[in-house]
N, C-alpha and C positions, 0 to 999 in steps of 0.2 A: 440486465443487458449483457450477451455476449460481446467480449472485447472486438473490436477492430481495427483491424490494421490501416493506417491511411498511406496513402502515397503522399509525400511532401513534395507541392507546387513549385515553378524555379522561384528562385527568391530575388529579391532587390539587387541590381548590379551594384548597389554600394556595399551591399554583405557580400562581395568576392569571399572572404575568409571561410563562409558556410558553402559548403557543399551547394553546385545550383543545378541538381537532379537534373544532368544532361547526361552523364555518363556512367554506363556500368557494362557489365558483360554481357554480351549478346543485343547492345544495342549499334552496332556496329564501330563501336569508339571505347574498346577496352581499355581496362586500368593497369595497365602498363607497367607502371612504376611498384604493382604490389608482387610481379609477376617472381616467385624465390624471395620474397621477403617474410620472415618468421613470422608475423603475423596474419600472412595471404586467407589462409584459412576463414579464420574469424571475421574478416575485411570483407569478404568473398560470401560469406554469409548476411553479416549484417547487409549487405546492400543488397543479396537476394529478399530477406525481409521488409525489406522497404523505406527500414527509419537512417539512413547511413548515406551517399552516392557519391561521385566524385565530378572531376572538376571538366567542366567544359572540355579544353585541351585534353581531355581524358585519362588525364591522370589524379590517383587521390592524395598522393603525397603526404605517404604514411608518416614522414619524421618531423613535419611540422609540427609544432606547440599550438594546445587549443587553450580557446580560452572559457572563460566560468559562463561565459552567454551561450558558446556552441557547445560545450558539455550538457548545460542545462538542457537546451533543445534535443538532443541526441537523446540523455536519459529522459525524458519526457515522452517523447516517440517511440522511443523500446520498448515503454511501458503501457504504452496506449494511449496516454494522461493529454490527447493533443487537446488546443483550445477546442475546437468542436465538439468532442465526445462528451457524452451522457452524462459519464462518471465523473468528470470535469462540472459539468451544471449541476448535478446535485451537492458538490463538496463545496461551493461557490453557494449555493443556497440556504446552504446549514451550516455554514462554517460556525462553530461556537469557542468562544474564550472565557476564561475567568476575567470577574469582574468584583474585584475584593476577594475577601476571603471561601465568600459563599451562593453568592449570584455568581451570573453567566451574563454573557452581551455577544451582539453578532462581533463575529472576528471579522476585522478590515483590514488588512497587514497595506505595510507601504513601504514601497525602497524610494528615498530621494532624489536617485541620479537615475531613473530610467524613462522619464518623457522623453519620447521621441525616438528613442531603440528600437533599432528593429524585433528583438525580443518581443517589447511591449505591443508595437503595432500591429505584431502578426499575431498577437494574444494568449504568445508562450508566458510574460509573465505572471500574468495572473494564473494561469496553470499553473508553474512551477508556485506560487503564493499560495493560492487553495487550496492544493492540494499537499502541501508541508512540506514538496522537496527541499524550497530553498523558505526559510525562517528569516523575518529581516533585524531581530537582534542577534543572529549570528555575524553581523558585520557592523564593523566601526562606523558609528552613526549612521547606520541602516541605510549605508553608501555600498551598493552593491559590484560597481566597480568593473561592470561587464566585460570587457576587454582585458582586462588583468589576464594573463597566464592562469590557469586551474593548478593549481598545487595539490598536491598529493593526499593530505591531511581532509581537504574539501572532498576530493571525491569520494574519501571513506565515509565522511559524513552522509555527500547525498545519496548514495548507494547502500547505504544503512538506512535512512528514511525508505528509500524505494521499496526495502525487502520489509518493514515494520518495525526494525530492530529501535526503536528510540526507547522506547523501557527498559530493555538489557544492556544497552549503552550506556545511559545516566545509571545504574549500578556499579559497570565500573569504572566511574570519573574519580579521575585524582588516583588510580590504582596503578604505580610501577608498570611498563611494560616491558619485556625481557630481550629489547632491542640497544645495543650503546649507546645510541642515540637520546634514551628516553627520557631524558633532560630537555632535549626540545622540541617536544610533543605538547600540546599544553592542556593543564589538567582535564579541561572539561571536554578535550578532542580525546583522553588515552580510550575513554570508552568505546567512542565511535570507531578510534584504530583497532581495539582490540576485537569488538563488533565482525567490522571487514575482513578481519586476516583470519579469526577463525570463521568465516563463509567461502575462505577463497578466493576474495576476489584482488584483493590486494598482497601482497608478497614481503619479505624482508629481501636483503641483499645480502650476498655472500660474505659480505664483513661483518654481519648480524647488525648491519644500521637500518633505518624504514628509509631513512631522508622526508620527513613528513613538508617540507618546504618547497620540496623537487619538483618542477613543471611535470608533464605530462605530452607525452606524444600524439599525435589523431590515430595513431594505430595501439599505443597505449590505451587510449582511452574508448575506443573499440574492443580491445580484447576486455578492460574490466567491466564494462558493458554485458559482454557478453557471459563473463564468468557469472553476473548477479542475477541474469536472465536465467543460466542454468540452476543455478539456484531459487530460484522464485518459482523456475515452472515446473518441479521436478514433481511426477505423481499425479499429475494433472488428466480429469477426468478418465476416472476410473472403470475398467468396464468389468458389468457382470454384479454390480449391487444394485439392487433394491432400493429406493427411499419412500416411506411411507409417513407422512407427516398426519400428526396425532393434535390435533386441534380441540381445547375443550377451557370453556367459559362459563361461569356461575355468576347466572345474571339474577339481582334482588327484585320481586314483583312486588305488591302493594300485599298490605297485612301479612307480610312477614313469609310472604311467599319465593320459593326460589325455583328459576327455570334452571338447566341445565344444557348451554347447547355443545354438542360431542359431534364432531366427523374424524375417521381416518379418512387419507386419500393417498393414492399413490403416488409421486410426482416426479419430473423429469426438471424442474422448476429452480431444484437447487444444487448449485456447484459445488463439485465435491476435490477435495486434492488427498492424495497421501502420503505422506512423509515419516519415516522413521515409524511405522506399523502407527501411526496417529492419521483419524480421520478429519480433516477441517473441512467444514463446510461456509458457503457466503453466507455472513453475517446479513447485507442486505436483500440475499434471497431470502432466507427465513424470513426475516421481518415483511417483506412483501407478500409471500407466501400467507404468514398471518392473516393480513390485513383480508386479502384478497378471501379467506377461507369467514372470516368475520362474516363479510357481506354476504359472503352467499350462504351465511346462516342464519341471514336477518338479525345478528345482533344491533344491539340497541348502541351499543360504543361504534361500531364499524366509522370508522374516518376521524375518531382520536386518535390523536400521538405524534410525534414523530420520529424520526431516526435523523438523530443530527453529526456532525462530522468535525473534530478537533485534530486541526490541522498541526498545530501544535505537538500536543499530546499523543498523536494517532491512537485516537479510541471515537469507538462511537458510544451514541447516548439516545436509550430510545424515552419517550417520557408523555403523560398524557397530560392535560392541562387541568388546574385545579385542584394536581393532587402538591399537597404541602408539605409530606412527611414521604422521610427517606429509609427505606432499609436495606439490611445487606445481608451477603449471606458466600460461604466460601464451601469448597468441595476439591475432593483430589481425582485428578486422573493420575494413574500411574504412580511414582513420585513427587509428581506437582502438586503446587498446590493454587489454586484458582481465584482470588474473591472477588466478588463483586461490590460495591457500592454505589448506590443507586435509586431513583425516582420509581423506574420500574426494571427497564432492563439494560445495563450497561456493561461492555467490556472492554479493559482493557487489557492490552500485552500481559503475559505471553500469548501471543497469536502469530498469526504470517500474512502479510499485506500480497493481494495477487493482482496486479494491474490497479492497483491503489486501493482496492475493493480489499476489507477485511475479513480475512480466514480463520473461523474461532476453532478450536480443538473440541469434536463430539464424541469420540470413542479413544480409546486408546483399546489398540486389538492386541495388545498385549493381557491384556487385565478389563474387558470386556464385559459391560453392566448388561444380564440378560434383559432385565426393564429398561425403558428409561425415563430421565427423573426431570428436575426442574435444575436451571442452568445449562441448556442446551448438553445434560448426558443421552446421546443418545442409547436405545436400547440395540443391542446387534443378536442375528440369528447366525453363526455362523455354518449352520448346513441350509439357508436357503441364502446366506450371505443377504440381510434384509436388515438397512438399519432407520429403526424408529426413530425419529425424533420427535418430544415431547413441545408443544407449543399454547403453552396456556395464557390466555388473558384474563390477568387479575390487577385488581385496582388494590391500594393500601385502605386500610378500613379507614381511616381518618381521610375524608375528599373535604377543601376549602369550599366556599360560595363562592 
């Protein structure tokens, strides 16, 4: 699914404090109040996009404090992630958790204080829950506390979620940050700050302190909005490549016989970004792609499996039913180094999250695999600029009854 943009409906006269999409530029009731103020720019943007508007009276009243329900809603809709969208229902459908050390269970996350929020009723919470921006053991007895002031410390957090960073984050928890301050940061936040300030979206202050405690502005929290969005979209559908998705299946016949079903096909099918000479492609285009190239080869598996979605974690888990044994297997692009662990096909971070949708790394055009392999390496041509990717369905030799 390409993303879309929604326009947000006015909202409840009792959510005065939210933006109630009566006023912006060119509806005859300008925002006045942004008109020379250091942030106009970004303000003036966000509300040409759609997710952002101002107040009735027609002003947006840049220096007010927001709080952790209208941040929520704001990054939610910058990112697409509204309750109606697609991508919203499928993370909602497959949401998966650990459950012990080694089973899995559907994930049901629950904040205790939000019966009756507008949040909830307009069906942001559960979006912002499904979809992993907001986590409810990140809050003191998973009291979410909607109206609270957003402190500083929070929006590194959820604007680290939004871009996929939570793997590179929990790396570095409890690691010193080089701010005076960094005594009151707390351990398991230094990652997420460190996370946001090297992407830009967050700043130190000229006495070298963060103030991880410090409210936030509605035009503050507009511009780091927009700094994570520059970040997330940067590279974004690429023109002038080729994708030719390479499908091939070894399917076991009776006496010991084996079919072979093989297509390439050319496709338009799947999303491509570039960043730093790295190719990421959607993790659930391919897997769809699969599925979809299965049937129409009459395999015999065609409608195993799923692609499930850890909210949590931000990883997905694609897995077919009845297989019992696990294996793994790692590979480098570049300097990295990749592994998987897994049922059949699973990745986790390092990746790049793009409208919540996960962006796994296929090529690295630095050091470029002329074939390509298993682990989504794609293969690249680069004098017809044509990158392969490899999509094999294979089962573990051991399947349960």
């Amino acid at each position: 699914m390409k993303p879309m943009r929604q326009m947000v409906c006015a909202l409840l006269a009792v959510t005065l404090l939210i933006p109630a999409a009566a006023a912006s530029p060119g509806s005859g009731n300008p925002l006045w109040d942004v008109q020379g103020h250091w942030a106009q720019k970004e303000i003036q943007e966000a509300v040409a996009a759609g997710w952002v508007d101002g107040y009735p009276d027609g002003s947006f009243q840049p220096e007010k404090t927001i709080t952790r329900a209208e941040f929520t809603k704001l990054l939610l809709d910058a990112i697409h992630l509204t309750p109606d969208s697609e991508t919203v229902a499928w993370m909602t459908e497959t949401a998966t958790t650990k459950d012990g050390r080694y089973s899995e269970k559907k994930y049901v996350p629950i904040l205790n204080d939000m019966d009756g929020h507008w949040l909830t009723t307009q069906g942001w919470t559960d979006a912002a829950l499904y979809s992993g921006m907001v986590v409810p053991d990140d809050y003191n007895g998973k009291n979410f506390r909607p109206e609270k002031e957003i402190a500083r410390y929070e929006i590194a957090l959820m604007t680290d979620r939004a871009l996929g960073l939570v793997y590179p984050a929990n790396q570095y928890a409890g690691e010193d940050l080089p701010f005076a301050d960094n005594g009151e940061i707390l351990d398991w936040m230094k990652g997420y700050v460190h996370e946001a300030v090297q992407a830009g979206i967050l700043e130190g202050y000229p006495d070298n302190t963060f103030r991880p405690n410090q409210t936030s502005t509605r035009a503050e929290a507009v511009v780091m909005i927009q700094r994570m969005l520059h970040e997330m979209e940067q590279g974004l559908n690429p023109s002038g490549i080729t994708v030719i998705a390479w499908y091939r299946e070894k399917v076991d016949l009776l006496f010991d016989e084996v079919q072979i079903l093989e297509e390439r096909r050319t496709t338009d099918q799947i999303r491509l970004q570039i960043v730093d000479n790295m190719i990421y492609a959607n993790l659930r285009d391919i897997y769809d792609l699969l599925q979809q190239m299965m049937v129409d080869n009459n395999s015999p598996n065609a409608g195993d499996g799923m692609l499930n979605w850890w909210p949590i974690e931000q990883k997905s888990e694609s897995f077919v039913p009845n297989i019992s044994n696990y294996f793994s297997y790692s590979y480098r692009m570049g300097d990295q180094e990749y592994t998987w662990k897994t049922r059949l096909e699973s990745f986790s971070v390092p990746a790049r999250s793009l409208y919540g949708e996960i962006m796994v790394p296929v090529c690295d055009l630095t050091h470029p695999n002329k074939e390509p392999g298993e682990g989504w390496q794609a293969g690249w041509d680069g004098n017809t600029n044509t990158l392969t990717l490899y999509l094999p369905f294979q089962k573990p030799l051991f399947v349960g009854s």
